[in-house]
C-alpha positions as CSV (number, residue, x, y, z in Angstrom):
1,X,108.5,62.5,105.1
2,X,106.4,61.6,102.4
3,X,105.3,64.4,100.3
4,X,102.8,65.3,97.8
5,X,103.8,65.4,93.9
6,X,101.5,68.6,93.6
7,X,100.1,71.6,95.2
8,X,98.2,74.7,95.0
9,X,99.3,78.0,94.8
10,X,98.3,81.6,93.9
11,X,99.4,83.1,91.0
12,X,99.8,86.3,89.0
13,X,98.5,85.6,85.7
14,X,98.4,89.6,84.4
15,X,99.8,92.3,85.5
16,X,96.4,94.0,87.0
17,X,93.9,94.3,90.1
18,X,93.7,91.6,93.1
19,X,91.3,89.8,90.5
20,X,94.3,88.9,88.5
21,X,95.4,86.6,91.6
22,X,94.3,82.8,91.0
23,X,94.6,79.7,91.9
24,X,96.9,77.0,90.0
25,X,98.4,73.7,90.1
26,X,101.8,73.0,90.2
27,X,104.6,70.6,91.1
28,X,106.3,70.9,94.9
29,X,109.2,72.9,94.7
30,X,112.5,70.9,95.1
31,X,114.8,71.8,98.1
32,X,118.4,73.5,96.9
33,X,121.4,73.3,98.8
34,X,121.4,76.0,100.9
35,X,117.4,75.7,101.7
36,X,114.7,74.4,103.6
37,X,111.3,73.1,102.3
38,X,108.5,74.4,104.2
39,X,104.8,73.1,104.3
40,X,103.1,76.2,104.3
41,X,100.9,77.0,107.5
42,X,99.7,81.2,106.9
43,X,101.7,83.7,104.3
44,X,101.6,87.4,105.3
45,X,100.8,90.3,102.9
46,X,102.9,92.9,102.8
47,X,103.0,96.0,100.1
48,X,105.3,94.4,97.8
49,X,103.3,91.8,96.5
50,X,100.8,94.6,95.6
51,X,102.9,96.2,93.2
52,X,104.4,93.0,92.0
53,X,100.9,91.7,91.1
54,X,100.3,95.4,89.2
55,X,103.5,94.9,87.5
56,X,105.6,97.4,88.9
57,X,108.5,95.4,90.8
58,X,109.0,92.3,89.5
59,X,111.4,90.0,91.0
60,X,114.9,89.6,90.4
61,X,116.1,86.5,88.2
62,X,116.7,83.6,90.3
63,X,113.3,84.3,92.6
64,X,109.9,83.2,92.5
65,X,107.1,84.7,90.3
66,X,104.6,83.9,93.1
67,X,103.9,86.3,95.2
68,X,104.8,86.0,99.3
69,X,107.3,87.3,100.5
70,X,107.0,85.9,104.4
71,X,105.9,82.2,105.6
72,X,105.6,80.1,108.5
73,X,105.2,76.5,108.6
74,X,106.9,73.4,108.8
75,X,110.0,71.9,107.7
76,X,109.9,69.3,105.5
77,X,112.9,69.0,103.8
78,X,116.5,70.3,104.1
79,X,118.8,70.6,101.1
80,X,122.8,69.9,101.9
81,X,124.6,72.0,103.7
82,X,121.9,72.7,105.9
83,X,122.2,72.0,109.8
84,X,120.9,74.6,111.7
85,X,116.8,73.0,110.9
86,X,115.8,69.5,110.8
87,X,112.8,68.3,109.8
88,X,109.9,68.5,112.0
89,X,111.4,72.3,112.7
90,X,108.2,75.1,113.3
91,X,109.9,78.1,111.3
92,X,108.9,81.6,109.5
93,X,110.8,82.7,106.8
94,X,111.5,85.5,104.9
95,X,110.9,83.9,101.3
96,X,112.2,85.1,98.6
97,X,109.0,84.9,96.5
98,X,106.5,82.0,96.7
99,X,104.7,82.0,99.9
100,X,101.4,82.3,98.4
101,X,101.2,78.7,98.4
102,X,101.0,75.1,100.1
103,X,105.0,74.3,100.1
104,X,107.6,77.0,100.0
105,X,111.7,77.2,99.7
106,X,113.9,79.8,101.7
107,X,116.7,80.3,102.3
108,X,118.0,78.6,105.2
109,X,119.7,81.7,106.4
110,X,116.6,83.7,106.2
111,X,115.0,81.4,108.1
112,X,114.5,81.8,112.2
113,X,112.5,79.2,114.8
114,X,109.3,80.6,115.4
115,X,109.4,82.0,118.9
116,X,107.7,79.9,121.6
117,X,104.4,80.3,122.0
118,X,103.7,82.4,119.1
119,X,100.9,80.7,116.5
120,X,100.6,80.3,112.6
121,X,99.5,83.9,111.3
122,X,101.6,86.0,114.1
123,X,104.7,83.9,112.9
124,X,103.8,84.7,109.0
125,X,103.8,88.4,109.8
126,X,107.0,89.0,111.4
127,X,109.5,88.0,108.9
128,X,109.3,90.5,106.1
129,X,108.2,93.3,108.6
130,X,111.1,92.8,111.4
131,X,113.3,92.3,109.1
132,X,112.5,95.6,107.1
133,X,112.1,97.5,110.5
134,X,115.0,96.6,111.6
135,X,117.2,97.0,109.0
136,X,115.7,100.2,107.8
137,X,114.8,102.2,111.5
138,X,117.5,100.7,113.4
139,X,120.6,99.6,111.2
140,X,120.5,102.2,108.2
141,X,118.5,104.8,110.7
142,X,120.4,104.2,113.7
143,X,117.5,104.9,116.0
144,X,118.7,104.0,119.6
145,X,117.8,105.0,123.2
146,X,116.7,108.4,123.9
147,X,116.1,109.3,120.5
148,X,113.2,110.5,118.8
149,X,111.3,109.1,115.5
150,X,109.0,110.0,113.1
151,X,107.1,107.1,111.2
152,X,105.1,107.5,108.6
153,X,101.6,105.1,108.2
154,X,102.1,104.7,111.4
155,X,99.2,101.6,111.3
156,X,100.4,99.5,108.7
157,X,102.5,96.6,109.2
158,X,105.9,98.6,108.9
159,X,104.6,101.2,110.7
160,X,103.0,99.1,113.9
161,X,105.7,97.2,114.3
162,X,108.0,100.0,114.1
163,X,105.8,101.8,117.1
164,X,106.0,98.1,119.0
165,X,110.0,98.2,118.8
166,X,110.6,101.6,119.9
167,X,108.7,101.3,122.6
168,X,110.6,98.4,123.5
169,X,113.9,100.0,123.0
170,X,113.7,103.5,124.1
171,X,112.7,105.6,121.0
172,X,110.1,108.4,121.5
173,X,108.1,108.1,118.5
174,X,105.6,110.0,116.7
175,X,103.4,108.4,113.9
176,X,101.1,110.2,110.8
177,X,97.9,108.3,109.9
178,X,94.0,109.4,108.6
179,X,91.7,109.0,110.8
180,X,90.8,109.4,114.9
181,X,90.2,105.8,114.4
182,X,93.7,104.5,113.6
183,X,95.3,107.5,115.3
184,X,93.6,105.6,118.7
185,X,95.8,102.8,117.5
186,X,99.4,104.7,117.2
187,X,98.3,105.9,120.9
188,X,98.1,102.7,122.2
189,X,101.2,101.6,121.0
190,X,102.7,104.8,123.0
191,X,103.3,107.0,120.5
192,X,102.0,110.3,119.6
193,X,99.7,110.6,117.0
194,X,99.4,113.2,114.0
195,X,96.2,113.0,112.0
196,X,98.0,114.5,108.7
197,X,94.5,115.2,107.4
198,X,93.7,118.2,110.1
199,X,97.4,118.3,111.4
200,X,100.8,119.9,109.6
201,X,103.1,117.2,111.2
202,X,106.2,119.3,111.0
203,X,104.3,121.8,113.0
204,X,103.4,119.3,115.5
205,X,107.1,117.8,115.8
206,X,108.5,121.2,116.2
207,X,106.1,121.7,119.0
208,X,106.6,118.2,120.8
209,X,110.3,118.5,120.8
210,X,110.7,122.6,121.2
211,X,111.7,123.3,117.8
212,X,114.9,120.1,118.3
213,X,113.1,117.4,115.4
214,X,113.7,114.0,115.1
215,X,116.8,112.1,114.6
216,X,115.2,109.6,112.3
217,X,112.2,109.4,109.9
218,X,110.4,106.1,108.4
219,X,108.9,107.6,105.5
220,X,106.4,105.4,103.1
221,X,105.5,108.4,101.2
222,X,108.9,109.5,99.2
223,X,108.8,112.7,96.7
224,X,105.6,114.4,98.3
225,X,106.9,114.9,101.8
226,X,110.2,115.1,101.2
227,X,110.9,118.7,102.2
228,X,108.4,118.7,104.9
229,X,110.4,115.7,106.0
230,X,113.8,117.8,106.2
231,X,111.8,120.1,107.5
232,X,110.8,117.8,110.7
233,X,114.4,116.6,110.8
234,X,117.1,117.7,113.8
235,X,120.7,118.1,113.8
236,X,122.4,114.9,112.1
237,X,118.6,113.1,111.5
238,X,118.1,110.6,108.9
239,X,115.4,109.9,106.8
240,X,115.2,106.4,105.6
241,X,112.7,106.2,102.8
242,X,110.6,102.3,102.4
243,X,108.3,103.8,99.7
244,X,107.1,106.4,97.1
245,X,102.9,106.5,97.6
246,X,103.4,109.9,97.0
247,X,105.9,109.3,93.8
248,X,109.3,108.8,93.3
249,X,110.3,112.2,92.4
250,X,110.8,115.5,94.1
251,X,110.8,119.0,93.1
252,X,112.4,121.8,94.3
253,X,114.4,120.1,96.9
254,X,115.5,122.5,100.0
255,X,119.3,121.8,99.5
256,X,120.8,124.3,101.9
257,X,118.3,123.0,104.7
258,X,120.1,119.8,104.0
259,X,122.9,121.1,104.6
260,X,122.6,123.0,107.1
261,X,121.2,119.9,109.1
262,X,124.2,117.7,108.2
263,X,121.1,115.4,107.8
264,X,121.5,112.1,105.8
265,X,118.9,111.2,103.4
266,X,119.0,107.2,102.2
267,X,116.5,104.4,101.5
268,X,116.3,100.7,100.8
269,X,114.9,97.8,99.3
270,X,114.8,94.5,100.9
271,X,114.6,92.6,97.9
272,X,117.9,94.0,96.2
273,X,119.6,92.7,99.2
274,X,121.6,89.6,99.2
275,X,121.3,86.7,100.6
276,X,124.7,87.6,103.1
277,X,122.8,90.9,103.9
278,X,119.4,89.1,104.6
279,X,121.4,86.8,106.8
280,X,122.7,89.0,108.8
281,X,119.8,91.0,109.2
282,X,118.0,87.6,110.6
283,X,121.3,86.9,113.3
284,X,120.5,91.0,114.4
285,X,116.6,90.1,114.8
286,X,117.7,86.6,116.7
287,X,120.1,88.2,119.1
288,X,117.8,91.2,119.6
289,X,114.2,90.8,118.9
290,X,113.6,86.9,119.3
291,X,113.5,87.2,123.4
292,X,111.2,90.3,123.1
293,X,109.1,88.0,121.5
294,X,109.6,85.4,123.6
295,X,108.3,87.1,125.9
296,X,105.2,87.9,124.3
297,X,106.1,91.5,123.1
298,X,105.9,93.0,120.6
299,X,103.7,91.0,118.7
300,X,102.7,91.6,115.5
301,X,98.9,93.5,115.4
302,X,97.1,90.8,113.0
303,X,93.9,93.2,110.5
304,X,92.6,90.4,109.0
305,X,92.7,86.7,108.4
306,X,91.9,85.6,105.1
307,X,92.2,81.6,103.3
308,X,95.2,81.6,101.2
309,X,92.7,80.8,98.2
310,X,90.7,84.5,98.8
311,X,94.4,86.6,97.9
312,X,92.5,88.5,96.1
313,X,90.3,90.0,98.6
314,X,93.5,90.1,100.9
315,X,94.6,92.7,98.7
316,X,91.1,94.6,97.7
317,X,91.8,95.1,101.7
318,X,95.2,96.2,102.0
319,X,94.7,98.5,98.7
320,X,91.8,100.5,100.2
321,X,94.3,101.3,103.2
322,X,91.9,100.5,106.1
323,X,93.6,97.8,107.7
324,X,95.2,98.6,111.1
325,X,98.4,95.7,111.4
326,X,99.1,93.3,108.9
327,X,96.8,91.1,107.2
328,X,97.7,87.2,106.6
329,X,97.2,84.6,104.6
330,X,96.1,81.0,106.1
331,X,96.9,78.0,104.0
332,X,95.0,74.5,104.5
C-alpha cells in the first residue's frame, strides 16, 4: 500500500485551554516491530487528553506527545513480528498517544478487530473506555454477579459504559450525576440514579440495600468523597479510584471505619501500565466483552461527533461536563 509522505495532526503547542489544540504537519509515523500502522478513521476523547493538553499528565518517555489515546481505522502497515493483523485489517486501538491524527501506531497487542457490524466513531470509543472499565470495575474491583456498585459520573464515558457492562453481567448498580436530565440517562441504562446535587448518596445506598452498601465503588472524584465513599461501602467493598476532580488529597480519613469494613481502597492509571498488562487486559475484553458486542450490546453512547480538525471544541465540550457518553473525533 502506497502511502502518503505527510499528514495532519493535532497538536499541543502550550500547556493551556482547548484553544491551545492546532493543527500541524508532519511526517507518517514509521511502523516498529511489535506494531501496526493505522489510517486513522474517528479518535475518541477521553479525560486524559484534557489534562495532558493543560499540562498536568504528560506522557511517559517512549509515547507520543499528541494527544489520543483510542483509534479505529485501518491497517496499513505491520512491523515484524506481527501476525495476528494484516493489512486491509478494520481495528481500534488503544494508542499509546497520537490518535489525534490521520495515521497512528499501536501496539499490536493493544489492538482488537473491530466487532462486526459496529462503525467508525462507536469503534474509537471503546478502546480506552473498556479497557479502563474493565480493568478497574471488574479485575482490580472484582465486581461479579449479584453484587452491588456504586459509580460515580455515572454519564460519562467510564461511567456509561460501566452502567452498559453491569447490566450485562449481573451487577446492581447505582450511579451519581447533576441533573434530572442525565439522571434519565443512568435510568435507562438500569441503574438507579442519585442526583448528588439534592441527594446524600450514602443515604440513598444505605436505604436501597437496608443499610448492607456496595461491594465496589468507581469513584472519579478522589479526596472529596472519600469518606462518604467508606461510608457507602459494605463488608469487604472496594473502592477503585480513576480520578481526583475533587483533588488528590484527603483530610481526616475515617481510619477505624476502614477497618472495621476490612474494605480495600486502591486506584489505577492506564497509562503507567505496561505493554504486558495492556495486553492482557485486551485478551480479558476479547474473550469477554467482544461477543456482547457482537451482538450489538453494549455499545458505546456516542455525545457528540466532531471533525478531528475542531479538537478544540471537542474539549470546550467535554470540559463544561454536559456531554452524556463519549464524544469522538472523525478524521477525513
Amino acid at each position: 500500500m502506497t502511502l502518503p509522505h505527510t499528514m495532519t495532526l493535532i497538536e499541543i503547542t502550550e500547556p493551556g485551554g482547548p484553544e491551545v489544540l492546532k493543527p500541524r504537519q508532519e511526517p507518517v509515523p514509521t511502523v516498529g516491530a511489535g506494531e501496526v500502522l493505522i489510517r486513522v478513521h474517528a479518535a475518541g476523547v477521553n479525560r486524559p487528553d484534557v489534562i495532558q493538553r493543560a499540562g498536568k499528565y504528560p506522557m511517559k518517555p517512549g509515547m507520543s506527545p499528541i494527544p489520543g489515546l483510542e483509534v479505529a481505522g485501518e491497517v496499513v502497515a505491520v512491523g515484524t513480528g506481527v501476525s495476528e493483523f494484516i493489512v486491509g485489517d478494520n481495528v481500534c486501538a488503544l494508542t499509546n498517544g497520537g490518535g489525534y491524527a490521520q495515521y497512528c501506531v499501536a501496539p499490536a497487542s493493544q489492538t482488537l478487530p473491530i466487532p462486526e457490524g459496529m462503525d467508525w466513531v462507536h469503534a474509537a470509543a471503546v478502546p480506552e473506555t473498556f479497557f479502563t472499565v474493565w480493568a478497574n470495575l471488574f479485575d482490580m474491583g472484582g465486581a461479579s454477579k449479584g453484587q452491588r456498585a456504586l459509580i460515580h459520573g455515572g454519564t460519562s464515558g467510564i461511567g456509561t459504559t460501566a452502567l452498559m457492562l453491569c447490566r450485562e453481567f449481573g451487577v446492581k448498580a447505582f450511579a451519581t450525576a447533576g441533573s434530572e436530565e442525565k439522571c434519565a440517562a443512568i435510568r435507562k441504562l438500569g441503574a438507579e440514579a442519585i442526583n448528588y446535587r439534592d441527594q446524600d448518596f450514602v443515604q440513598v445506598i444505605a436505604e436501597k440495600t437496608a443499610g448492607k452498601g456496595v461491594n465496589v465503588i468507581l469513584d472519579i472524584m478522589g479526596g472529596s468523597y472519600l469518606n462518604q465513599n467508606i461510608a457507602a461501602l459494605g463488608m469487604e467493598g472496594r473502592l477503585v479510584m480513576l480520578g481526583f476532580l475533587g483533588g488528590a488529597r484527603a483530610n481526616d480519613v475515617d481510619l477505624m471505619a476502614i477497618m472495621g469494613k476490612r474494605a480495600t481502597i486502591t486506584g489505577s492509571l492506564m497509562r503507567s501500565r505496561t505493554r504486558e498488562e495492556k495486553a492482557s487486559i485486551a485478551e480479558q475484553l476479547r474473550e469477554y466483552v467482544w461477543p456482547v458486542l457482537a451482538a450489538g450490546r453494549c455499545l458505546p453512547m456516542i455525545d457528540k461527533v466532531y471533525p478531528y480538525t475542531e479538537a478544540a471544541q471537542a474539549h470546550a465540550r467535554m470540559e463544561a461536563g454536559d456531554h452524556i457518553g463519549k464524544i469522538v473525533l472523525q478524521v477525513d
